[in-house]
C-alpha positions as CSV (number, residue, x, y, z in Angstrom):
1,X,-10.8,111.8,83.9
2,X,-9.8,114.6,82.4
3,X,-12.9,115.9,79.6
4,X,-11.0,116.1,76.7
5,X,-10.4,112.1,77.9
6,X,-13.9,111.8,78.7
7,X,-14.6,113.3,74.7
8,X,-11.7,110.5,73.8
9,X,-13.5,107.4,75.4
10,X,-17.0,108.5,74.2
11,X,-15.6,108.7,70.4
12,X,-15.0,105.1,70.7
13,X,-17.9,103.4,72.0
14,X,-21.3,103.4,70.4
15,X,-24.1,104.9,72.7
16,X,-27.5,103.6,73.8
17,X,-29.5,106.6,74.8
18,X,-33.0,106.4,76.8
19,X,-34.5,109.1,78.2
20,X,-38.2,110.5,79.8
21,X,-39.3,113.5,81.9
22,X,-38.3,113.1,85.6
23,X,-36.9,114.8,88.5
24,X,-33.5,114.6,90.3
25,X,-34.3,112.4,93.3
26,X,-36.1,109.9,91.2
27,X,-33.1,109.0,89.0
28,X,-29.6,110.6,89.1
29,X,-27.8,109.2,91.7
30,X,-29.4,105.3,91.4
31,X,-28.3,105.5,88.3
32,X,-24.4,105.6,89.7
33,X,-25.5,101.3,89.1
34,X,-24.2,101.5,85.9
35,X,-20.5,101.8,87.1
36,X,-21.3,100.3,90.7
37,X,-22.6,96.9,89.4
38,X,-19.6,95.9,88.9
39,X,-19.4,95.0,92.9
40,X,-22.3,92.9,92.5
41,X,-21.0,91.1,89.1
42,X,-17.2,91.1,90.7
43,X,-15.4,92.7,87.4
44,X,-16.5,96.2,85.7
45,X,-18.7,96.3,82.7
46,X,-19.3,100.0,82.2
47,X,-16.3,102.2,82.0
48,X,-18.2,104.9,81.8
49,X,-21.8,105.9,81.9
50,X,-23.6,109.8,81.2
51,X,-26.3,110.8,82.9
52,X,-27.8,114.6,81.9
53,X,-30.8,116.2,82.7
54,X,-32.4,119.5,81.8
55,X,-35.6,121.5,82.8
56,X,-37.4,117.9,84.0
57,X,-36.3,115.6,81.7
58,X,-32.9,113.2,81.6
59,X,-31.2,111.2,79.7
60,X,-29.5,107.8,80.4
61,X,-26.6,107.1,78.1
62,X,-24.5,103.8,78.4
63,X,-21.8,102.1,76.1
64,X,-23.8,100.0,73.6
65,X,-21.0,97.7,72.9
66,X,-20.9,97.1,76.6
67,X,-24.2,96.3,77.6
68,X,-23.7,94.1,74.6
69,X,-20.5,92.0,75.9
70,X,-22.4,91.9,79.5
71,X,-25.3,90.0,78.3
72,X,-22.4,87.8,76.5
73,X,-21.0,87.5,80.3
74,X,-24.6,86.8,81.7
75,X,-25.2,83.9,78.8
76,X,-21.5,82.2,79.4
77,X,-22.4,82.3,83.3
78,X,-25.5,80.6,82.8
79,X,-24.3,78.1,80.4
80,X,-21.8,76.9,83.7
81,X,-24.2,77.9,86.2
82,X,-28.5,77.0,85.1
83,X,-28.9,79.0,88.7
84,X,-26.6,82.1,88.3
85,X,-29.4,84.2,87.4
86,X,-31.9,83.1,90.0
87,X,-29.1,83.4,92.5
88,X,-28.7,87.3,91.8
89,X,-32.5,87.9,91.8
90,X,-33.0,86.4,95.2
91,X,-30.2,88.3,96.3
92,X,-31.8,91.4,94.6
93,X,-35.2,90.5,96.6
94,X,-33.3,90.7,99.6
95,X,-32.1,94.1,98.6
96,X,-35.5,95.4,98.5
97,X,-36.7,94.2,101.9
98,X,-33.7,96.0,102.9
99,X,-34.2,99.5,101.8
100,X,-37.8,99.1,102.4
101,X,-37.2,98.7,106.1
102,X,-35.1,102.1,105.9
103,X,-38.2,103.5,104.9
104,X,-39.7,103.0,107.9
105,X,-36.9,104.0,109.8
106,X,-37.4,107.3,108.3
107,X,-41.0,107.8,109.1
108,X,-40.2,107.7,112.7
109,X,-37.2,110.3,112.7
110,X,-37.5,112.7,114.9
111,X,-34.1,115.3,114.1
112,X,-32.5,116.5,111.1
113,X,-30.0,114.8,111.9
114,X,-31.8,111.4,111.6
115,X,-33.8,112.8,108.5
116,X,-30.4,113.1,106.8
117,X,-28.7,109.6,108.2
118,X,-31.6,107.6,106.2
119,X,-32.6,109.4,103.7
120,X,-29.1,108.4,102.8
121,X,-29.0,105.1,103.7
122,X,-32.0,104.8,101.8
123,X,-30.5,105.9,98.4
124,X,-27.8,104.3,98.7
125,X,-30.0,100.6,99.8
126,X,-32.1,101.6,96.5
127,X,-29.1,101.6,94.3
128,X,-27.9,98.4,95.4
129,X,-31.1,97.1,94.8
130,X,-30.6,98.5,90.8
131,X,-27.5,97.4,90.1
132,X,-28.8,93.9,88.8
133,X,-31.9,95.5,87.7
134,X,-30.0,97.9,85.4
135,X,-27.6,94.8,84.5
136,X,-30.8,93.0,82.8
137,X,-31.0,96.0,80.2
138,X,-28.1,94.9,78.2
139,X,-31.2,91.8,76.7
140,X,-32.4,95.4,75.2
141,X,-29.2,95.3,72.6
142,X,-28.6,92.2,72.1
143,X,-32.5,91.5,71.7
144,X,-33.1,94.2,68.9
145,X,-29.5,94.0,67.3
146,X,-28.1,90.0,67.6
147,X,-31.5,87.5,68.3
148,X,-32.9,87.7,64.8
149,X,-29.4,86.9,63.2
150,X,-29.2,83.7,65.9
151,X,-32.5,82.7,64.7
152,X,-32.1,83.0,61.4
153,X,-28.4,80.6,61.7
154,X,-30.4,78.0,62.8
155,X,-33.4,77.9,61.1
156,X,-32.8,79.3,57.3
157,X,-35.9,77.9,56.2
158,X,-38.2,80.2,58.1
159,X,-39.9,83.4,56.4
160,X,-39.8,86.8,58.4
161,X,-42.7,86.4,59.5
162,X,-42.4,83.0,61.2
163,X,-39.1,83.8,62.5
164,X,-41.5,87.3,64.3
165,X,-43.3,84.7,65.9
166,X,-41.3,82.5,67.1
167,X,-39.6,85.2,68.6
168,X,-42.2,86.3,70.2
169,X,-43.6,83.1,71.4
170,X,-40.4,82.0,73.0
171,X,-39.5,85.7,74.8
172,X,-42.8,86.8,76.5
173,X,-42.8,86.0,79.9
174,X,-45.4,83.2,80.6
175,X,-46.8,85.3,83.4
176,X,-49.0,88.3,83.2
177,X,-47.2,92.1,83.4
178,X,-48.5,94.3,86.1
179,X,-50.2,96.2,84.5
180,X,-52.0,93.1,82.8
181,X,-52.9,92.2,86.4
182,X,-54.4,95.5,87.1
183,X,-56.4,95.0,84.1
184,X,-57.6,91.8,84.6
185,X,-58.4,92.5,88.0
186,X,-60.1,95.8,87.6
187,X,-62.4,93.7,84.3
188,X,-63.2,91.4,87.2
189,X,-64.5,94.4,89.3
190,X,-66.5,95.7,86.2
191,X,-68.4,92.8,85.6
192,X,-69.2,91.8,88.9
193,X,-70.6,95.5,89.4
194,X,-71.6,96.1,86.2
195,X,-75.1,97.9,86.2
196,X,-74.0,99.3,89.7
197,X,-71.3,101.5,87.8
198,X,-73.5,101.6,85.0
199,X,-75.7,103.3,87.1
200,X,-73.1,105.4,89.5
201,X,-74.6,103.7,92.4
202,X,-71.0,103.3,94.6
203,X,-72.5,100.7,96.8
204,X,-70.5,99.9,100.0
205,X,-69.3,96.2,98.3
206,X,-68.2,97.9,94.8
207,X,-66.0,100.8,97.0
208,X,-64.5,98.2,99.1
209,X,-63.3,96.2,96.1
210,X,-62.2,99.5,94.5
211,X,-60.5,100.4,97.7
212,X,-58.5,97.1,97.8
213,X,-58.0,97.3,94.0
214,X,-56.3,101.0,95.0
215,X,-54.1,99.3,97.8
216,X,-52.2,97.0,95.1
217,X,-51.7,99.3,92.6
218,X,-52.2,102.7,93.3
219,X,-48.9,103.7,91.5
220,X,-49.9,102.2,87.7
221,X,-50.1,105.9,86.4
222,X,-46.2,107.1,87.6
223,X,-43.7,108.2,86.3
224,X,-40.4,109.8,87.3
225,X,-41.5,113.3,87.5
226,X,-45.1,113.0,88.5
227,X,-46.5,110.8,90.9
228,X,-50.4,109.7,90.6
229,X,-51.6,108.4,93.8
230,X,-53.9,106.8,92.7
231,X,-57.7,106.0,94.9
232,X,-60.8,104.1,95.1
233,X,-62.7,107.8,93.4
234,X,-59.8,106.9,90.5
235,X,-60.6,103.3,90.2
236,X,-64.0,104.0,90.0
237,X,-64.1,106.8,87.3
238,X,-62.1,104.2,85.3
239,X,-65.2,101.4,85.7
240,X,-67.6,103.9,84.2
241,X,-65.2,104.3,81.9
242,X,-65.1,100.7,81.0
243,X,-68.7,100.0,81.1
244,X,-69.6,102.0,77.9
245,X,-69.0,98.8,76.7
246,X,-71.2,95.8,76.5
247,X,-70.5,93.7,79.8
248,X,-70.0,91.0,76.7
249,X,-67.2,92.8,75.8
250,X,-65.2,93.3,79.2
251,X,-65.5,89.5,79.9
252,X,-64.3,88.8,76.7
253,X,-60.8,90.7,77.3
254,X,-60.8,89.0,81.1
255,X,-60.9,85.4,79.8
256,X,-58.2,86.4,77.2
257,X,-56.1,87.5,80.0
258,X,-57.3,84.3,81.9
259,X,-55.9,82.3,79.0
260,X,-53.0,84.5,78.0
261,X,-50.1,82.4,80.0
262,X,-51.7,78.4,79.4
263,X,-51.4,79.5,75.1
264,X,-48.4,81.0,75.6
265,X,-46.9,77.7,77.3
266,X,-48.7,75.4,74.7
267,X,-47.4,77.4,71.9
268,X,-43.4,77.4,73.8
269,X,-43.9,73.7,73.9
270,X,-45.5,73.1,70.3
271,X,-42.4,75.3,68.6
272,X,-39.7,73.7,70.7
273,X,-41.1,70.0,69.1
274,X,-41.7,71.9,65.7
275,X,-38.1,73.0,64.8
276,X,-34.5,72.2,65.7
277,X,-33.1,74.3,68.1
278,X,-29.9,74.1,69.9
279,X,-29.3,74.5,73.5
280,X,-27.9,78.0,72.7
281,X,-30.8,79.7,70.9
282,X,-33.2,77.5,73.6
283,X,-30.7,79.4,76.2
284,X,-30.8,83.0,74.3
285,X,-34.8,82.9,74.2
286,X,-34.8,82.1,78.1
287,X,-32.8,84.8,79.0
288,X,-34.7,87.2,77.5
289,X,-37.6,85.7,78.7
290,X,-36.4,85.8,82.2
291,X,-34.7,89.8,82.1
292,X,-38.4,90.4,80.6
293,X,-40.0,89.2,83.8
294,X,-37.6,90.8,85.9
295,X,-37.9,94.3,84.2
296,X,-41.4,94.4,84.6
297,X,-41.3,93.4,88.5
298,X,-38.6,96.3,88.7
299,X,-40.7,98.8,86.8
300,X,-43.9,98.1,89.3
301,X,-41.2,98.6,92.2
302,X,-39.5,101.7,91.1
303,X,-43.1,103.4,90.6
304,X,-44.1,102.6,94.1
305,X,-40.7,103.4,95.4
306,X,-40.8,107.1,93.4
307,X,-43.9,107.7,95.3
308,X,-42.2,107.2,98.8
309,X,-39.3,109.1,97.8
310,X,-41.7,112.0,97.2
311,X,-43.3,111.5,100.3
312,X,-39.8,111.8,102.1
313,X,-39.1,114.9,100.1
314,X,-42.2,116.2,101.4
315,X,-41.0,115.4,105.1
316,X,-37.5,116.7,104.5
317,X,-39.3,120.3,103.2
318,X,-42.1,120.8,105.3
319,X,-39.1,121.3,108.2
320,X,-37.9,124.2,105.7
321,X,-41.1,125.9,104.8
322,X,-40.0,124.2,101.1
323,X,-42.7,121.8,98.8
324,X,-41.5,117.9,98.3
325,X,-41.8,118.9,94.7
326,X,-39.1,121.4,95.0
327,X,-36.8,119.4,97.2
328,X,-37.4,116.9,94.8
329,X,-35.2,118.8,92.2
330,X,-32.1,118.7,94.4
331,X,-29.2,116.4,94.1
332,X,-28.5,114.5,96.9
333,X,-25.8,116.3,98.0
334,X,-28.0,119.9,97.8
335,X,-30.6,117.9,100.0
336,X,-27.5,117.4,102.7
337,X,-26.9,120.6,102.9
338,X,-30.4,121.9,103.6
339,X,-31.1,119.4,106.2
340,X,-27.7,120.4,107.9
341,X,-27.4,123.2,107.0
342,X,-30.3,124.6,105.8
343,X,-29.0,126.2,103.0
344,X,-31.2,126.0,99.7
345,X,-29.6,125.5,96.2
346,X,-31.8,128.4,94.9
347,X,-29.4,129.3,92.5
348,X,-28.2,126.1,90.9
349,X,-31.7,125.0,90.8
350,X,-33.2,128.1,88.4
351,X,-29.8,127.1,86.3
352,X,-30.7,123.4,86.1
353,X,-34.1,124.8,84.7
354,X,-32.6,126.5,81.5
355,X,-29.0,124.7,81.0
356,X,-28.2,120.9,81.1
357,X,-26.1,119.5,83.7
358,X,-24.0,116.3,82.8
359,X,-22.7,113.7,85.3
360,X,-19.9,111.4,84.0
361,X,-19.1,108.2,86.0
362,X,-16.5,106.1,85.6
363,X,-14.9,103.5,87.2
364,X,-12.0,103.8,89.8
365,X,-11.1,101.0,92.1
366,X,-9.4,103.4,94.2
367,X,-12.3,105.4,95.2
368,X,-14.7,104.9,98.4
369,X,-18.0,104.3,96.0
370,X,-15.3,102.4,93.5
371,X,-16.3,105.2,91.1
372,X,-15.9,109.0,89.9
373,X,-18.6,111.3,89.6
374,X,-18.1,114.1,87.7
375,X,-20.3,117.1,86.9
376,X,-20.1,119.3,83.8
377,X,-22.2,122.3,83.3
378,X,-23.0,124.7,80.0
379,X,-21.0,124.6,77.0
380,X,-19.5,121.7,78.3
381,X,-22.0,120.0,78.7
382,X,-23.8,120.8,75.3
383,X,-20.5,119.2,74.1
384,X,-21.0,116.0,75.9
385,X,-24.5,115.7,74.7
386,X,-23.9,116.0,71.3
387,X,-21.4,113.8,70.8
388,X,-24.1,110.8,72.9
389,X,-27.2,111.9,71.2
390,X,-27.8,110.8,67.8
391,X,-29.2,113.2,65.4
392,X,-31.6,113.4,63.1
393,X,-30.3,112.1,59.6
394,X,-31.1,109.4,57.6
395,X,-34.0,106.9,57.3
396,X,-36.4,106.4,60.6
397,X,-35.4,102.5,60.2
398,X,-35.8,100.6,63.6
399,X,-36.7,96.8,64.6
400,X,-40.3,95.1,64.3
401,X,-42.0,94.7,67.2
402,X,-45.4,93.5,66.4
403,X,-46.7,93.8,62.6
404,X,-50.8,92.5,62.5
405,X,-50.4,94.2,59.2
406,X,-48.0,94.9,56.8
407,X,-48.3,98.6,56.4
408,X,-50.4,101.0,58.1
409,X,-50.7,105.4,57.0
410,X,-51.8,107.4,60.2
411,X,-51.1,110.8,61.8
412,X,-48.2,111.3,63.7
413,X,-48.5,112.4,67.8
414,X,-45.1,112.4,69.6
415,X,-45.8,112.2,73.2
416,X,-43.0,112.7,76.0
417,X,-45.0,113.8,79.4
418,X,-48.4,111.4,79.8
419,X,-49.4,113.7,82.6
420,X,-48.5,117.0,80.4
421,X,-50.5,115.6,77.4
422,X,-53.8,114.6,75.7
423,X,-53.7,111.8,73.2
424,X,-56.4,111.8,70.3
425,X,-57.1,108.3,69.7
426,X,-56.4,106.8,66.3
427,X,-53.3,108.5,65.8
428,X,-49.9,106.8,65.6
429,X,-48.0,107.2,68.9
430,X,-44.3,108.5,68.7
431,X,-42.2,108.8,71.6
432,X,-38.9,107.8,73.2
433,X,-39.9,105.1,75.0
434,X,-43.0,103.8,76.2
435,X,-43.9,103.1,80.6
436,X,-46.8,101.8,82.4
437,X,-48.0,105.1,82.1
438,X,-48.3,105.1,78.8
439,X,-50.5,102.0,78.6
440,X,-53.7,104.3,78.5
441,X,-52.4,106.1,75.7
442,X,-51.4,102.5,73.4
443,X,-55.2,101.5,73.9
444,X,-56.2,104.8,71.7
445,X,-53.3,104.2,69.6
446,X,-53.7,102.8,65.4
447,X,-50.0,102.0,65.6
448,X,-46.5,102.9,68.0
449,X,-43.2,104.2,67.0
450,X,-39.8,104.6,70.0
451,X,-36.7,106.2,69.4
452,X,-35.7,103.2,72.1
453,X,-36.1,99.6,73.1
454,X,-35.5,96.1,72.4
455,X,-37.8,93.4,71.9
456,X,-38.2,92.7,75.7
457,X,-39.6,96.6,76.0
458,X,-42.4,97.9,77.4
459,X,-43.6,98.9,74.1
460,X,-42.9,95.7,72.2
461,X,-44.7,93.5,74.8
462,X,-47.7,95.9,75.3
463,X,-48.0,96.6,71.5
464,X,-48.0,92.5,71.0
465,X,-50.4,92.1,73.7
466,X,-52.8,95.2,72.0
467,X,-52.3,93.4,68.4
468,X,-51.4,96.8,67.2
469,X,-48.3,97.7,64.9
470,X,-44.7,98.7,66.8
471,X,-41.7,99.5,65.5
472,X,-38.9,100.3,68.3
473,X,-35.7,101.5,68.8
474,X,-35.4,103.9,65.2
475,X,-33.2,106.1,67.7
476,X,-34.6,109.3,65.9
477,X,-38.5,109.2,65.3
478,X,-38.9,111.8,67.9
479,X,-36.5,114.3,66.4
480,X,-37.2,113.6,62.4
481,X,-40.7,113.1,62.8
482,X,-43.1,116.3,63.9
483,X,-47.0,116.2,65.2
484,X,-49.4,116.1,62.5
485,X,-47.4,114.2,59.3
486,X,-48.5,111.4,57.8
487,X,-46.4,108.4,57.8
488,X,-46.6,105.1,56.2
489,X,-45.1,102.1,58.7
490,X,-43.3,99.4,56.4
491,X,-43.9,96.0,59.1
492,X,-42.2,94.0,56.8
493,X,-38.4,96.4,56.7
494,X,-39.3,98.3,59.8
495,X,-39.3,101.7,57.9
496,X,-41.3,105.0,58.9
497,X,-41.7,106.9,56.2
498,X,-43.3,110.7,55.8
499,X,-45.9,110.4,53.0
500,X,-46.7,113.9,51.6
């Protein structure tokens, strides 16, 4: 496409924007899914999709409208087909054991040559794996902009407040997060060892379990740009962390886990005999129920999978007298040509530190991948970004997530890098969007704001789970808002206002 075409189709679409710090390996080229999904759905969704990064941080920007019509498609599939979904996720599953065993493939090269072959195949395994994984984010619009106006059709009679919960009853997964796991499991630890932590004695049984505990979910703390491997030592700072509390306490929050998911299924089953739903709205709840599920089993994947592309950066450099970190930072092609050639992108990698670099997809039949890429650097792509990104006018105004209360006043932190920031507990956490690695942070937090998200978000299930207040997807918290100002968070309209 031509980029006055490309300014053309982006004035008539509206955008959803997410974004967070990463590096290039860890997100550019999977995210080609967007306009190569439509493969795997077998018609095109996406006509075009904008990927930009700068310094060590990206943005993901897709058509609104369209993630919008292909959760339509996903709903009408289901409605002739109760096993469509599951269908695509154990194909998915079959995807990962795929590019898992490339993996190993890789460890064992022994040329360049061999390092290149799959590295690639790799990537490319990974982003087939995505494709129905980035498909499932289109519950995100129709969650935060459509399902309270489907509820409300039906069931006029309910307050806003009843038609929160019944929302959030019928759309949380009925099986615990990963993270939740880790938690639950890491309690279990804490009590059973309590007065050994209490005491720092690391006795061979308590490092075992801490050992294990590392094993399954080492990875909890990732992100796309930094990668937190973390160890039994980790684990066990954590404990003592813990056990400042009473042990009371700690097996209080266990056997609320422990219960979460049999409450959660009573209270399903006790709305579904309370009101009169149709098959429709019953149908709507389940699918964002079941893209909930899936999003969290593709976030714990991702994180793992970031850690092993590192790891093969770090292979691919060490042969080049070059850190993983750095190789990291190339594009795909650039980490071609190094291993063949052994040319480094020196140049075009100090530019990608100060200027933003745009990559445009769109769809083309004609082509190998059955897309375009196309790359746009400087002013033009300042002019891309513009026109995506929304600015920061008008009232912070976004969607209820969780509201204990009906207002709360607290002190504004805005947060984009977990591992580049400390959080001062009590304040009200503003950011783009919330990750796993964030969870340590929404502990200490009185109350969350996102620029992003729907109700099946990170932040909106983590923030329900923590009882504190969310409000998502206001689009331009992190721009209007600054650290330090007191805002007042309306629960009741979803307004953040700065109180002076």
């Amino acid at each position: 496409m031509r980029f006055n075409d490309i300014l053309k189709e982006i004035e008539e679409h509206t955008w959803w924007v997410e974004e967070a710090p990463c590096v290039v390996q860890t997100i550019i080229y999977e995210l080609t899914c967007f306009v190569s999904m439509s493969r795997l759905l077998k018609q095109p969704f996406f006509s075009l999709s904008v990927m930009a990064m700068k310094g060590d941080y990206f943005w993901e920007v897709t058509p609104a409208d369209e993630r919008h019509k292909l959760y339509l498609y996903f709903f009408r599939q289901m409605k002739k087909n109760k096993s469509y979904i599951s269908q695509l996720m154990e194909l998915t599953d079959k995807k990962k054991v795929a590019y898992w065993a490339i993996f190993d493939k890789f460890k064992a090269c022994k040329s360049n040559q061999e390092l290149w072959k799959y590295y690639r195949k790799f990537m490319e395994k990974y982003r087939d794996w995505i494709e129905f994984n980035a498909a499932i984010e289109c519950v995100d619009v129709f969650s935060s902009q459509y399902l309270e106006e489907a509820v409300r059709k039906e069931l006029p009679e309910l307050a806003r407040e009843e038609v929160m919960e019944l929302t959030r009853v019928m759309i949380t997964p009925k099986e615990l997060s990963f993270m939740e796991k880790e938690r639950f499991e890491l309690l279990e630890i804490c009590n059973e060892h309590y007065d050994n932590v209490r005491k720092q004695q690391k006795t061979i049984s308590l490092m075992q379990k801490l050992e294990q505990h590392s094993e399954k979910y080492y990875f909890v703390l990732s992100n796309f740009k930094t990668i937190r491997n973390l160890g039994a030592a980790d684990f066990f700072e954590k404990c003592l962390e813990e056990t400042q509390n009473t042990k009371q306490k700690l097996q209080d929050e266990a056997n609320s886990l422990k219960n979460k998911i049999s409450k959660l299924k009573k209270a399903e089953l006790d709305a579904k005999s309370r009101y009169n739903m149709s098959s429709d709205l019953l149908l709507h709840f389940q699918l964002c129920e079941i893209f909930g599920t899936c999003i969290d089993k593709r976030k714990a994947n991702m994180m793992k999978t970031n850690k092993a592309i590192m790891d093969m950066c770090s292979r691919i450099g060490a042969g080049f007298g070059i850190t993983g970190d750095k190789v990291s930072r190339y594009t795909l092609n650039e980490i071609r040509v190094l291993i063949l050639d052994g040319v480094k992108p020196t140049k075009e990698l100090n530019r990608r530190k100060k200027e933003a670099t745009v990559w445009v997809y769109s769809i083309d039949t004609n082509a190998k991948e059955g897309y375009n890429e196309q790359v746009f650097k400087g002013k033009d792509a300042e002019q891309i970004l513009a026109k995506v990104l929304p600015k920061a006018e008008g009232e912070i105004k976004g969607h209820v997530a969780s509201a204990p209360v009906n207002k709360i006043v607290g002190k504004v932190q805005i947060i984009f890098d977990t591992s580049m920031q400390e959080f001062e507990k009590g304040n009200i956490l503003v950011t783009t969007m919330t990750r796993p690695d964030f969870v340590p942070l929404m502990r200490k937090a009185a109350a969350i704001v996102t620029d992003e998200g729907g109700l099946t978000c990170h932040a909106a299930i983590i923030s329900r789970e923590l009882g504190i207040p969310c409000i998502i997807g206001t689009r331009i918290a992190t721009k209007a808002l600054k650290d330090g100002d007191t805002i007042e968070m309306d629960l009741r309209k979803g307004v953040v206002r700065q109180v002076k």
